[in-house]
N, C-alpha and C positions, 0 to 999 in steps of 0.2 A: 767046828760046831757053829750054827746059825744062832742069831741072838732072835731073843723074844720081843717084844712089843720096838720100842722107839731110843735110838740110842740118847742117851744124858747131855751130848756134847750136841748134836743138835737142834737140842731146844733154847740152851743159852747160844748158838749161834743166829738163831732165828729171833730169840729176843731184841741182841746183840743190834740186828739188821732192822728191826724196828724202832730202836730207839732212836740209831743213825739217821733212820728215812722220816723220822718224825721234827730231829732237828732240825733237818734239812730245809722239810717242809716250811717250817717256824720261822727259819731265816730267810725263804724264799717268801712267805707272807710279808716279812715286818718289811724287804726292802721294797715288793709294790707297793704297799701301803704307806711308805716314804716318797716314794717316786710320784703316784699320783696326790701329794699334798699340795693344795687346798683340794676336797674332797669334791667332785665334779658337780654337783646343786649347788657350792658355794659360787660358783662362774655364771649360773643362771639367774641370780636374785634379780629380782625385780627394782625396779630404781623405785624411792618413796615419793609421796607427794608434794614434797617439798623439792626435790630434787629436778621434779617435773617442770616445779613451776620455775624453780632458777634458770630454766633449759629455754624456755619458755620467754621470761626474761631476755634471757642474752639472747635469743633468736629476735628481738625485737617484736615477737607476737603481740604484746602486751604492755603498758606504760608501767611506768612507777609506780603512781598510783594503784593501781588496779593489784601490783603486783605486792606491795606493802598491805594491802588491804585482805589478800587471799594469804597471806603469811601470817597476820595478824588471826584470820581464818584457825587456819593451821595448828597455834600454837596455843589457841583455846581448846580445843578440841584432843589437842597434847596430854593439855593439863587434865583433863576429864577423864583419862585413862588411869 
């Protein structure tokens, strides 16, 4: 005798097989998402302006003076934020 519509056994098979591929997927997420840590924009930041000018400094562009004085700049402008 043929059976009518869709047998019982494989719909909880196919469940079964979606729950598995969905795990799967979750742990193939969470371990790129480990892998590529620090998150690839975090490698591009931009250095601040202060960091310019210490650069700036130690390259000898710049005296003490001048260079105390744009820091001095700097951290008024800090504060104003």
């Amino acid at each position: 005798m043929m059976h009518d519509g869709v047998d019982p056994n494989l719909i909880w098979i196919l469940f079964g097989l979606t729950i598995w591929l969905a795990a799967i997927g979750g742990a193939v997420a969470v371990t790129v998402r480990a892998v590529r840590w620090p998150p690839p924009r975090a490698a591009t930041r931009l250095p601040s302006p202060l960091d310019l000018l210490e650069r700036r400094f130690a390259a000898g562009e710049i005296s003490r003076e001048d260079f105390d004085e744009a820091r001095a700049r700097l951290r008024e402008h800090e504060l104003d934020l």
